[in-house]
MIDOSE-1310 file (N, C-alpha, C; in nm, 2 decimals, decimal comma, always signed):
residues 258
xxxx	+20,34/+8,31/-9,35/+20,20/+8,35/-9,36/+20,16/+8,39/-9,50; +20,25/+8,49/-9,56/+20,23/+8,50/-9,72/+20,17/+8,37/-9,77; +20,28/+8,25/-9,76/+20,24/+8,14/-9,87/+20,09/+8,10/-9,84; +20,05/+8,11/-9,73/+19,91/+8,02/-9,71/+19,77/+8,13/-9,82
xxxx	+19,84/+8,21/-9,84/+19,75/+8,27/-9,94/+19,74/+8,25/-10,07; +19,84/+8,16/-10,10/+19,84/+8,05/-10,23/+19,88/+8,18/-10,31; +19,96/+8,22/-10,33/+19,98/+8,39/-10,42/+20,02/+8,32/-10,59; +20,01/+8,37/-10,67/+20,04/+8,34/-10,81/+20,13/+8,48/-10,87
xxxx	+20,17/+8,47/-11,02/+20,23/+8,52/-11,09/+20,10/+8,54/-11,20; +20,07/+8,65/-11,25/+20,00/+8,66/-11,37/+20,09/+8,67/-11,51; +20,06/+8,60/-11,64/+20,15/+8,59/-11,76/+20,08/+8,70/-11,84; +20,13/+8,88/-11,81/+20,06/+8,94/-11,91/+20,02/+8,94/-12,05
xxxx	+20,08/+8,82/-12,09/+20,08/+8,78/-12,27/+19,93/+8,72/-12,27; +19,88/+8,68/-12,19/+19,78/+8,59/-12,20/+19,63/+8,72/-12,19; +19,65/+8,83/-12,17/+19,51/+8,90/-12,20/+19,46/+8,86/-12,30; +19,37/+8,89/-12,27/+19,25/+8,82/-12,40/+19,15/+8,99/-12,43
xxxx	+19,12/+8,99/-12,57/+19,01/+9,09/-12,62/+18,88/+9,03/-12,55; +18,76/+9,12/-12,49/+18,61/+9,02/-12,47/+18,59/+9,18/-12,54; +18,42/+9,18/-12,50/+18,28/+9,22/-12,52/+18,26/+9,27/-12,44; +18,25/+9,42/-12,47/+18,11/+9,49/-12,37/+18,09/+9,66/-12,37
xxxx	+17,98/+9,64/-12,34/+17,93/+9,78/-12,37/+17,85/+9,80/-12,27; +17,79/+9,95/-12,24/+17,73/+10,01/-12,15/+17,57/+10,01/-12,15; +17,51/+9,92/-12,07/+17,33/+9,96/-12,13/+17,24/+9,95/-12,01; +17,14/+10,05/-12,04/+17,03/+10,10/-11,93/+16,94/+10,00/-11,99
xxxx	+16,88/+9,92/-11,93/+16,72/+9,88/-11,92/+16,66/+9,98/-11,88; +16,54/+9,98/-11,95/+16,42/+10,08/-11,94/+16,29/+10,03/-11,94; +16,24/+9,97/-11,82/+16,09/+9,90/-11,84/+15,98/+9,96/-11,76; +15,88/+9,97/-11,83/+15,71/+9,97/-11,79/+15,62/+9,92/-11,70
xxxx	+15,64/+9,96/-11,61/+15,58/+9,90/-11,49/+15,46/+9,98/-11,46; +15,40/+10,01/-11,56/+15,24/+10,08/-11,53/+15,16/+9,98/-11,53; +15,00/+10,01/-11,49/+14,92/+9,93/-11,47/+14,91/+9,81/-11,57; +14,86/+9,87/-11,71/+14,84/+9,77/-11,80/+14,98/+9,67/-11,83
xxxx	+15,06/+9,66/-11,78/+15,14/+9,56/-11,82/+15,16/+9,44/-11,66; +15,03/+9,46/-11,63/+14,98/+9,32/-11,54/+14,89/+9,24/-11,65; +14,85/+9,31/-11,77/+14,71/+9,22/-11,89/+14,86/+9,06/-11,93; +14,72/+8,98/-11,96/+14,84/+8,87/-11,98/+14,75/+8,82/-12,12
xxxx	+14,86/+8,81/-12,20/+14,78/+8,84/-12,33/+14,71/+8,68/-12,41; +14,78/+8,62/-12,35/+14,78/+8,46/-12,42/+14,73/+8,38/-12,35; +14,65/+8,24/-12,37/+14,55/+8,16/-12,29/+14,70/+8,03/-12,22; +14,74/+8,05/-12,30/+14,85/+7,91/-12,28/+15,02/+7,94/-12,22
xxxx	+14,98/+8,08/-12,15/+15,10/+8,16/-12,07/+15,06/+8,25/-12,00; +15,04/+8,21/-11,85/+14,98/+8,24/-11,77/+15,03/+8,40/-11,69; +15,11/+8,42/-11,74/+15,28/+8,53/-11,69/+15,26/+8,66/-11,72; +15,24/+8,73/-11,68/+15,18/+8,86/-11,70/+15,29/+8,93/-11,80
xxxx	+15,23/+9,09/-11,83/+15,33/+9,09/-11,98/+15,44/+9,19/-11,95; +15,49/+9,21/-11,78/+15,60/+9,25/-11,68/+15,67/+9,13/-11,65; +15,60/+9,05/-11,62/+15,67/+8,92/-11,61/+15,74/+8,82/-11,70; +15,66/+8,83/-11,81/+15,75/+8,80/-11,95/+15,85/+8,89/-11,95
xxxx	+15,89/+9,02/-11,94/+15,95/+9,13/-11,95/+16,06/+9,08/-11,83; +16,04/+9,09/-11,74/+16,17/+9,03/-11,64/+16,23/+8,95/-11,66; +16,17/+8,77/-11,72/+16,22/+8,67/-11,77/+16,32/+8,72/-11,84; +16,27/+8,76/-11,96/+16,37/+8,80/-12,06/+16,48/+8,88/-12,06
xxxx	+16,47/+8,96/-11,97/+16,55/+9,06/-11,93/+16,68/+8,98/-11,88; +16,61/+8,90/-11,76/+16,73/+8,87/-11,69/+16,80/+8,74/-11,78; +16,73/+8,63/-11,88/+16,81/+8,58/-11,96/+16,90/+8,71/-12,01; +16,85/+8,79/-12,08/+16,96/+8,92/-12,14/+17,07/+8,93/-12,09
xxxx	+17,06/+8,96/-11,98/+17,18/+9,00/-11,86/+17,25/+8,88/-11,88; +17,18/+8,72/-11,82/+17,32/+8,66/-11,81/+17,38/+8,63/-11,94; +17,31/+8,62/-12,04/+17,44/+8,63/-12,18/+17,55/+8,73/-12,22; +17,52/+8,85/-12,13/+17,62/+8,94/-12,14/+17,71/+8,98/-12,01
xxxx	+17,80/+8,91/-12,00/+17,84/+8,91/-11,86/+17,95/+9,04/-11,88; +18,05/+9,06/-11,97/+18,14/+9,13/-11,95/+18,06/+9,30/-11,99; +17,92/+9,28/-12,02/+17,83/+9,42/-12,01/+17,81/+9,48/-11,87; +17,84/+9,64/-11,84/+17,81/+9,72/-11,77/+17,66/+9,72/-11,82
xxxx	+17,52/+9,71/-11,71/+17,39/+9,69/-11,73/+17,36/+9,78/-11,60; +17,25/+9,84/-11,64/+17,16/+9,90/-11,50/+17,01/+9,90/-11,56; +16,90/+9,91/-11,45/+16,80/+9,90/-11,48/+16,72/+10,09/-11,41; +16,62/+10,14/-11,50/+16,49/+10,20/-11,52/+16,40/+10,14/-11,50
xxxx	+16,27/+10,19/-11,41/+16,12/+10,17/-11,43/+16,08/+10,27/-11,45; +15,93/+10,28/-11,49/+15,89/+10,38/-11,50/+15,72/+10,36/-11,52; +15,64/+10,43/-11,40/+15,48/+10,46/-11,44/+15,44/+10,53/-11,44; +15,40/+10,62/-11,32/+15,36/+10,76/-11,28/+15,52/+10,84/-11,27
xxxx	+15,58/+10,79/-11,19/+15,73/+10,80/-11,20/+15,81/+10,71/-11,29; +15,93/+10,82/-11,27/+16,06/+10,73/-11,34/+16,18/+10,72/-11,21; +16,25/+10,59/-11,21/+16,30/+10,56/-11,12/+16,42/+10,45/-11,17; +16,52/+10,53/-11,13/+16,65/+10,46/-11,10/+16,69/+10,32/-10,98
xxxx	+16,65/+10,19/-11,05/+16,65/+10,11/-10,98/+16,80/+10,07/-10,95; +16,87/+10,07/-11,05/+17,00/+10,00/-11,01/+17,09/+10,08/-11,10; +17,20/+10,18/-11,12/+17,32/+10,20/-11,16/+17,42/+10,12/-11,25; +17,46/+10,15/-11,35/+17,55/+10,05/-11,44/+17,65/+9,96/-11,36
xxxx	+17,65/+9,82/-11,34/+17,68/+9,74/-11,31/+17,74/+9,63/-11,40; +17,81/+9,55/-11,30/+17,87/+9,44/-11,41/+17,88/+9,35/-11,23; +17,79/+9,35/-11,13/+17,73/+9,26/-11,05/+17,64/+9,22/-11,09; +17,60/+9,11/-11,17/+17,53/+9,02/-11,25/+17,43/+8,97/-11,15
xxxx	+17,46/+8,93/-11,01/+17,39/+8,88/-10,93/+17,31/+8,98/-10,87; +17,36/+9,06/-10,83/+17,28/+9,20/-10,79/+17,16/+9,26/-10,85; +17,23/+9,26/-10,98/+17,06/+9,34/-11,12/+16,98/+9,25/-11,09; +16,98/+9,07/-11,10/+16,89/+9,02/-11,19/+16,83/+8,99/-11,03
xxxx	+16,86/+8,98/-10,90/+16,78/+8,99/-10,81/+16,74/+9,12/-10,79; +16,73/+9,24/-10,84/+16,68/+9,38/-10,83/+16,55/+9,35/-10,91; +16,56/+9,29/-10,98/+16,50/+9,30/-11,15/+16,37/+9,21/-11,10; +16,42/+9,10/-10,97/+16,30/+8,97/-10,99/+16,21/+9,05/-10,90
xxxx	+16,28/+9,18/-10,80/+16,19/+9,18/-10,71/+16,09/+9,30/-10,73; +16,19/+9,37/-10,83/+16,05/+9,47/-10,87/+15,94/+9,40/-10,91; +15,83/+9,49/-10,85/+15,67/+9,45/-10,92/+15,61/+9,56/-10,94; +15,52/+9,49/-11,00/+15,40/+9,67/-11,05/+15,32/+9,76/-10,92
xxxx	+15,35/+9,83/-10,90/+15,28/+9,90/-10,83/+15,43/+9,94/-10,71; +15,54/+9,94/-10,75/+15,68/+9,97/-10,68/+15,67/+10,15/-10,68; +15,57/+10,17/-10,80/+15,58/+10,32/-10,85/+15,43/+10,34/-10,86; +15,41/+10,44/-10,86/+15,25/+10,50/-10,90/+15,26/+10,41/-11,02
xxxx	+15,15/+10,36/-11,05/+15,14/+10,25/-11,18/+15,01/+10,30/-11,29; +15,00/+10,46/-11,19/+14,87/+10,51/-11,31/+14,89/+10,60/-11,42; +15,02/+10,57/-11,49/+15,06/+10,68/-11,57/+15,17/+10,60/-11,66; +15,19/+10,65/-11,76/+15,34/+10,60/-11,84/+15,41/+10,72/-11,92
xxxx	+15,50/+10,76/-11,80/+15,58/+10,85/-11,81/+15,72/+10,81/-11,94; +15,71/+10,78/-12,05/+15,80/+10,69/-12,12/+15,92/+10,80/-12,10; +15,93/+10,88/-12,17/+16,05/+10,99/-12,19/+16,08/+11,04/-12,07; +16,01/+11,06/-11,95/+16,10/+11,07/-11,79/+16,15/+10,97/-11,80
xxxx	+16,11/+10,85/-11,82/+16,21/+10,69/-11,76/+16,34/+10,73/-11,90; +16,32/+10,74/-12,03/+16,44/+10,77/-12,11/+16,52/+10,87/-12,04; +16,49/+10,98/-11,98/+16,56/+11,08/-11,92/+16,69/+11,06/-11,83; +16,61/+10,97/-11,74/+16,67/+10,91/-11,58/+16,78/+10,84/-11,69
xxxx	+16,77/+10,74/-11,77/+16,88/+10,60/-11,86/+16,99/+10,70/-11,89; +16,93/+10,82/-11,97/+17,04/+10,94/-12,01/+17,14/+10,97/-11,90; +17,07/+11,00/-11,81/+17,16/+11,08/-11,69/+17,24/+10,95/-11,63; +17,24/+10,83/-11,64/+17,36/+10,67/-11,60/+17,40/+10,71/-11,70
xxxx	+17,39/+10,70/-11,85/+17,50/+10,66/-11,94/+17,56/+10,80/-11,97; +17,53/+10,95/-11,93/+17,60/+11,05/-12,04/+17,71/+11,06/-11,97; +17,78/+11,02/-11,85/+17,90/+11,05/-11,82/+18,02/+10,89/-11,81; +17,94/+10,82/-11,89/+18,02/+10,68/-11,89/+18,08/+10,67/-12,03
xxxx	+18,22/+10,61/-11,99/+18,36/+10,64/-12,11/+18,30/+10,45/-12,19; +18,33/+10,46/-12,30/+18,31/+10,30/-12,37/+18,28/+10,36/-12,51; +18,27/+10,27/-12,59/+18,30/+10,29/-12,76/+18,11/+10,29/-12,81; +18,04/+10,24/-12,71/+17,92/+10,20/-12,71/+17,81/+10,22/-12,57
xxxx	+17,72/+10,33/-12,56/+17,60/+10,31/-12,45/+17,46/+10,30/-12,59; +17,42/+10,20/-12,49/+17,27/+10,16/-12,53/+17,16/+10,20/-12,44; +17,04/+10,22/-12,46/+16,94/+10,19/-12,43/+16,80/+10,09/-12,44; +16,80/+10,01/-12,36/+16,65/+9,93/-12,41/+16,55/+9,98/-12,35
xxxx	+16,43/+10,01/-12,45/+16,31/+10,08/-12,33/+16,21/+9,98/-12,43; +16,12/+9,93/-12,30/+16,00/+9,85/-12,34/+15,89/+9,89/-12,26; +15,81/+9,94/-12,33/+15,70/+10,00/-12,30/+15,55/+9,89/-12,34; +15,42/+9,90/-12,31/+15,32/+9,86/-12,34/+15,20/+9,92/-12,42
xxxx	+15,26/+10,09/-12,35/+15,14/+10,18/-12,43/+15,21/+10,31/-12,45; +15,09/+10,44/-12,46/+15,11/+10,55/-12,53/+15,15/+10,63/-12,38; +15,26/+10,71/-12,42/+15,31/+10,87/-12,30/+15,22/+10,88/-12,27; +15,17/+10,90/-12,12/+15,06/+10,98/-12,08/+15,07/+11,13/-12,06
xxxx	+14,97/+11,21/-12,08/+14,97/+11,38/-12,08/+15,07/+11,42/-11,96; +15,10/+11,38/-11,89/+15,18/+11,47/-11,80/+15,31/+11,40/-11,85; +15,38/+11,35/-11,91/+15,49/+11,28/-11,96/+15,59/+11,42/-12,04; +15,75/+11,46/-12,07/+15,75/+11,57/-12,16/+15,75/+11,51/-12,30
xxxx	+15,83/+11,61/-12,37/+15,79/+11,62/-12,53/+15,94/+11,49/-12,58; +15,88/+11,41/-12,62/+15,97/+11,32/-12,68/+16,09/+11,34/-12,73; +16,06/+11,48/-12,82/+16,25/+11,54/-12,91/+16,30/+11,58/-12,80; +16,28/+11,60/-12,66/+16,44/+11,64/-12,53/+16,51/+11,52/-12,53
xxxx	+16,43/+11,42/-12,51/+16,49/+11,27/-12,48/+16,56/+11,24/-12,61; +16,47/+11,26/-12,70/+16,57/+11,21/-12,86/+16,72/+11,27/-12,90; +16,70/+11,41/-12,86/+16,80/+11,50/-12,94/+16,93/+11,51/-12,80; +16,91/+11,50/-12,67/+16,99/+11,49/-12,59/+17,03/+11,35/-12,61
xxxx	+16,97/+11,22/-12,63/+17,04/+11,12/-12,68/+17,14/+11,11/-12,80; +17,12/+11,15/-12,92/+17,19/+11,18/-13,05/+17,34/+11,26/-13,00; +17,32/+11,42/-12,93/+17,40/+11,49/-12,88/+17,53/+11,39/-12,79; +17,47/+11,23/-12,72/+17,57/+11,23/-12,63/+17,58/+11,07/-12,68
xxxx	+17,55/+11,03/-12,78/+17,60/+10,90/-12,87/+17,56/+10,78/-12,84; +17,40/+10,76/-12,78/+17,35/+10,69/-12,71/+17,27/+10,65/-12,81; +17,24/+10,53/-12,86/+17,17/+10,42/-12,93/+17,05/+10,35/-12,83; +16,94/+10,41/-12,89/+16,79/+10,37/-12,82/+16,75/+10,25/-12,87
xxxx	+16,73/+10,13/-12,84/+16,60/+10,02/-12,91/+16,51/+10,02/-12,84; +16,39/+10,05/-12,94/+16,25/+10,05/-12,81/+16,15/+9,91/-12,90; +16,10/+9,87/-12,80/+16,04/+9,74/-12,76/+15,92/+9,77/-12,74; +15,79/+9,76/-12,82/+15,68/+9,75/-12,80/+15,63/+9,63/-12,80
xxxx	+15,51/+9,56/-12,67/+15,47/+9,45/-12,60/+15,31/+9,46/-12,58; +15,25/+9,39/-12,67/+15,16/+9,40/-12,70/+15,08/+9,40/-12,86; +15,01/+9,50/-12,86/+14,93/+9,46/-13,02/+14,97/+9,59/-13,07; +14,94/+9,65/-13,21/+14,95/+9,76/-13,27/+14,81/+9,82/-13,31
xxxx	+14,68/+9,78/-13,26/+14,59/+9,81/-13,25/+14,49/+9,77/-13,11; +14,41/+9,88/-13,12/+14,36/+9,86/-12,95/+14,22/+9,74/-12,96; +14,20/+9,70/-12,85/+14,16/+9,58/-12,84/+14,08/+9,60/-12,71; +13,97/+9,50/-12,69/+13,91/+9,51/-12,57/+13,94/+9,39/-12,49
xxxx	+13,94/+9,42/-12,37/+13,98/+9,34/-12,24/+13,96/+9,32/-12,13; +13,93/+9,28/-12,08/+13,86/+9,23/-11,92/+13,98/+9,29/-11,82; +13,93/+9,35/-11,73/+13,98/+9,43/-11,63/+13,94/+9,38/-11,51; +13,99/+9,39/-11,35/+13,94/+9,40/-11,25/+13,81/+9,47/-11,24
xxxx	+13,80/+9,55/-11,33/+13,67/+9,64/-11,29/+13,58/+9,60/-11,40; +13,58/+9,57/-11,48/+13,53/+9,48/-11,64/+13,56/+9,55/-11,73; +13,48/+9,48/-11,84/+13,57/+9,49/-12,00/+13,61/+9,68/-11,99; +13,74/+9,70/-12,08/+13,75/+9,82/-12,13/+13,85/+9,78/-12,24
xxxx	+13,87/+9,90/-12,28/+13,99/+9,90/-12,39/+14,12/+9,94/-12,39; +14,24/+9,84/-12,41/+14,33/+9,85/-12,40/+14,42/+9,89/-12,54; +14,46/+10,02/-12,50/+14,54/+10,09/-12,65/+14,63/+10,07/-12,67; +14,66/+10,06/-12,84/+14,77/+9,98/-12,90/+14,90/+10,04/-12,85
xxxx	+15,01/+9,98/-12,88/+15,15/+10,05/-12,83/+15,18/+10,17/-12,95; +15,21/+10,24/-12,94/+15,22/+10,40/-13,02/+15,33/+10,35/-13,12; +15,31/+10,25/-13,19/+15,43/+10,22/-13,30/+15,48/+10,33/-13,38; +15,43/+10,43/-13,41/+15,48/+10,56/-13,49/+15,63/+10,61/-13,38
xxxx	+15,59/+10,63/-13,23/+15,68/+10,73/-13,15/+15,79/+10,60/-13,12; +15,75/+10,50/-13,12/+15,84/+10,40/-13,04/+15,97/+10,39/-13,19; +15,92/+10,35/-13,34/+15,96/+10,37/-13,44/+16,09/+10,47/-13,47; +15,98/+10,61/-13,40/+16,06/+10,74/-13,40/+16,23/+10,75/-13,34
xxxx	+16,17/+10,70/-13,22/+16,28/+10,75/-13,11/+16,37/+10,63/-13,20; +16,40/+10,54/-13,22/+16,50/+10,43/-13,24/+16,53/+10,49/-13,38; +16,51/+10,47/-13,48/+16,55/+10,54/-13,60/+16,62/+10,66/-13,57; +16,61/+10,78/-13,49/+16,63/+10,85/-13,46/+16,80/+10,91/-13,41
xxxx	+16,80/+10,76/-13,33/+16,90/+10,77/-13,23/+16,99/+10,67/-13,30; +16,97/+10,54/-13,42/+17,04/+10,48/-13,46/+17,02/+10,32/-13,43; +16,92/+10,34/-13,33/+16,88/+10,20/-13,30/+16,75/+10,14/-13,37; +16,68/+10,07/-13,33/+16,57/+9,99/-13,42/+16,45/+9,94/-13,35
xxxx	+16,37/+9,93/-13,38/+16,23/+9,93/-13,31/+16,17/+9,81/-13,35; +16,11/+9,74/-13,22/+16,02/+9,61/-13,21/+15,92/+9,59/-13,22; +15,81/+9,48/-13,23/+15,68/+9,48/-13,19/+15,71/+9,34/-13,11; +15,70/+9,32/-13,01/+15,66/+9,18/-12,91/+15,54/+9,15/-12,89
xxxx	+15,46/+9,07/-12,98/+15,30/+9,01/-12,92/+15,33/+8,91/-12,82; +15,43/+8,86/-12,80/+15,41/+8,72/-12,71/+15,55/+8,67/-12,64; +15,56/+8,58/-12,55/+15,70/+8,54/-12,52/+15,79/+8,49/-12,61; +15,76/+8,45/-12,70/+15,87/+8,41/-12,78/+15,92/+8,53/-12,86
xxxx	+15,87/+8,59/-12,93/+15,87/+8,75/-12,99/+16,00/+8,83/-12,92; +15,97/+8,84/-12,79/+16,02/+8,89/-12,69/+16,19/+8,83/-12,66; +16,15/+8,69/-12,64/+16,34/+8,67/-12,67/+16,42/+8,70/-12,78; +16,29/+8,69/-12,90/+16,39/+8,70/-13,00/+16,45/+8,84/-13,05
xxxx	+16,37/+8,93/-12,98/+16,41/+9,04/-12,97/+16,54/+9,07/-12,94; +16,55/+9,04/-12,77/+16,67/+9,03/-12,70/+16,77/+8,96/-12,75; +16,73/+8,87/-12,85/+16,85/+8,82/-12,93/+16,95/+8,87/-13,05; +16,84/+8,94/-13,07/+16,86/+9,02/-13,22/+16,95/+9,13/-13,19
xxxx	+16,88/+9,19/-13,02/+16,98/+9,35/-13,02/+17,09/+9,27/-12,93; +17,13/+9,10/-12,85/+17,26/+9,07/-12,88/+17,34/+9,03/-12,94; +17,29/+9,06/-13,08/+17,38/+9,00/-13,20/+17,44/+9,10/-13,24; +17,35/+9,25/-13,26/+17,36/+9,40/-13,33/+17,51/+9,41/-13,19
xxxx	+17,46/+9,42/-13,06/+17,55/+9,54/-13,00/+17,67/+9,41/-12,96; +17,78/+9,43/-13,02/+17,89/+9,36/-13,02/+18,03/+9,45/-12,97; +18,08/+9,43/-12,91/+18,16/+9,59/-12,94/+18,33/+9,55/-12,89; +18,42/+9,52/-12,94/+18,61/+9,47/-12,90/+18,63/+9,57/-12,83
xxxx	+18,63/+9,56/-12,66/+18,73/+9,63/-12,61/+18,83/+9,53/-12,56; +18,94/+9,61/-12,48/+19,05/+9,57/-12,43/+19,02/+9,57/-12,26; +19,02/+9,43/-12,19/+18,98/+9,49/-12,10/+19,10/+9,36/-11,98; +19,12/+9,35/-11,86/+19,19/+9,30/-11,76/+19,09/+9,14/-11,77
xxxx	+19,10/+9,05/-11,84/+19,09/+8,93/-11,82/+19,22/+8,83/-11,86; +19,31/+8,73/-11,82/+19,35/+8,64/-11,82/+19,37/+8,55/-11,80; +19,46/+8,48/-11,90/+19,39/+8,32/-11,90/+19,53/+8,22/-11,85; +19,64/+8,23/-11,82/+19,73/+8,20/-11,73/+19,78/+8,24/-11,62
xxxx	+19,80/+8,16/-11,55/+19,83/+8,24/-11,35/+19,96/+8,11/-11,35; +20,06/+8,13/-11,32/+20,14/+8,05/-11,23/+20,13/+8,10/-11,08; +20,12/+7,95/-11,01/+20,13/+7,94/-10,89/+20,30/+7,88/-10,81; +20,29/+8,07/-10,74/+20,44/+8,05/-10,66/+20,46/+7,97/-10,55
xxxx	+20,33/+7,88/-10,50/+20,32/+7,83/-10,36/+20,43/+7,74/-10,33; +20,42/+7,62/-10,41/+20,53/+7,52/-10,41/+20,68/+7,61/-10,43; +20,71/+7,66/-10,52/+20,85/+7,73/-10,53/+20,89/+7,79/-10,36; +20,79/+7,85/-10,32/+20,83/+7,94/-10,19/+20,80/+7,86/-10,12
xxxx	+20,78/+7,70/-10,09/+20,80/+7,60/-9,99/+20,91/+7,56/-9,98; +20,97/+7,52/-10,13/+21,07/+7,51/-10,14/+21,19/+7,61/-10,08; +21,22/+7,71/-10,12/+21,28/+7,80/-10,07/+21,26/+7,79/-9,91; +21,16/+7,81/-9,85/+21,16/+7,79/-9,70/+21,23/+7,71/-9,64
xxxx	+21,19/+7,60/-9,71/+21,27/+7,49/-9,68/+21,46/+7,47/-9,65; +21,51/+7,53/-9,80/+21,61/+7,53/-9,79/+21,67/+7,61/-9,68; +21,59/+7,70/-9,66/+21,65/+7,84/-9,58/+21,67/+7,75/-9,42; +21,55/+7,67/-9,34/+21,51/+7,60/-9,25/+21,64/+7,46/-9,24
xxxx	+21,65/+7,41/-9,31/+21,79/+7,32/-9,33/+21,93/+7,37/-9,28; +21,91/+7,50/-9,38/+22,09/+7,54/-9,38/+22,06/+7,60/-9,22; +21,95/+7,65/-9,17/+21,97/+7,70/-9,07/+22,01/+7,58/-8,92; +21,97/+7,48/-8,95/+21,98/+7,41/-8,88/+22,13/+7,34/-8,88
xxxx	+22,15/+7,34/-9,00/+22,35/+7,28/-9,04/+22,42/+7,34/-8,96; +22,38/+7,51/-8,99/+22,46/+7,63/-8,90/+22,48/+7,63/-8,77; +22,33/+7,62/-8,69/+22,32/+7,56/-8,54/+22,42/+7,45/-8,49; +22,39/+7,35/-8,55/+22,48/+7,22/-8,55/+22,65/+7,21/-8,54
xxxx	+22,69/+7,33/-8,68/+22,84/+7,33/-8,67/+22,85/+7,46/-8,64; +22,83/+7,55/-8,69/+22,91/+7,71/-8,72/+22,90/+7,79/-8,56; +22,77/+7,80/-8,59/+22,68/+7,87/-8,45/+22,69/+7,79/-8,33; +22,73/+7,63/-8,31/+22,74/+7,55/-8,20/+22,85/+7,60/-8,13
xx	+22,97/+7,61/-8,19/+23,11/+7,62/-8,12/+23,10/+7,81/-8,06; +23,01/+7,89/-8,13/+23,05/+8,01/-8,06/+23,00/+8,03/-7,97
């Protein structure tokens, strides 16, 4: 019964160094990031944000990833993971309005990212937080989230999606004005913490973002992947065999006569 489980030998010489590091997604699922900014991309500017996301994820497989939302609330969707299949179906199924969507609590949703990565061991935790607008008043004071990040070695990049000035725009209810992303605080927090700050007008912007922070966060650990297996299956047929033979010789002469 063992053999039918096809068992192998692993060749410990063959470990190999990969890549990976520990990172919270942090995205914006308030109202205004249903506005869809471009005539010739139909995709709302959460939906560009998913896309991208989830390309992210699959280029970094040997990455521990979890995902944040955040509107009125902040909300722990998914836990640092390295089930690749699991996030990026978590990720397609959130939609806006999963959370009160009347508010952008940015620094509670940093908060919740903090509390996954401050007790996780690695050379490297990140944060991505992509926002569309400004903290709303009931949101707290930006330096808890900044200075408890610094204190616990966590590297912020924040992602602004949208324009850097406010703009008017057609609503379900009609025109109003939609305010620019707070480039001063989003600037802040990343500079702050060691990481670097975006502006995304459009879908392309937006990958290349994601590209940029997977070129920066690189990181050699040592981790259980290898690249040789011998397979014992045939050898232990063999063996069976022999054992099945001599047993039968035995029957025949040794064990016949007693």
């Amino acid at each position: 019964m063992l053999l039918l489980g096809r068992p192998q030998l692993v060749d410990v010489r063959s470990q190999m160094h990969t890549q990976g590091i520990n990172i919270m997604l942090v995205l914006d699922v308030s109202g205004s990031m249903r506005l869809q900014d471009y005539g010739d991309d139909d995709r709302s500017r959460f939906e560009i944000a998913q896309d991208e996301a989830i390309r992210f994820i699959k280029a970094r497989p040997n990455d521990a990833i979890g995902l944040v939302i955040f509107g009125r609330d902040a909300v722990s969707r998914c836990p640092l993971t390295l089930d690749k299949k699991m996030l990026e179906a978590i990720i397609t199924e959130t939609k806006i309005g999963v959370v009160n969507e009347g508010a952008t609590v940015l620094v509670r949703g940093m908060m919740t990212a903090v509390n996954r990565l401050k007790n996780m061991q690695g050379k490297s935790n990140v944060m991505i937080v992509l926002t569309d607008g400004e903290p709303t008043v009931e949101d707290i004071d930006s330096r808890i989230a900044i200075e408890v990040a610094k204190q616990l070695g966590i590297k912020i990049y924040t992602i602004g999606i949208g324009g850097d000035q406010p703009r008017l725009v057609m609503t379900p209810h009609g025109p109003g004005m939609l305010p620019a992303v707070n480039k001063e605080l989003l600037e802040h927090i990343a500079q702050q913490t060691g990481g670097k700050f975006f502006l995304a007008r459009n879908a392309q912007d937006m990958r290349e973002v994601y590209q940029t922070i997977d070129k920066l966060e690189k990181v050699d650990l040592e981790v259980p992947v290898f690249t040789r297996y011998y397979d014992i299956f045939i050898p232990g047929v063999w063996v069976v065999f022999v054992l099945l033979l001599l047993e039968i010789l035995l029957s025949a002469t040794i064990w016949f006569g007693i």
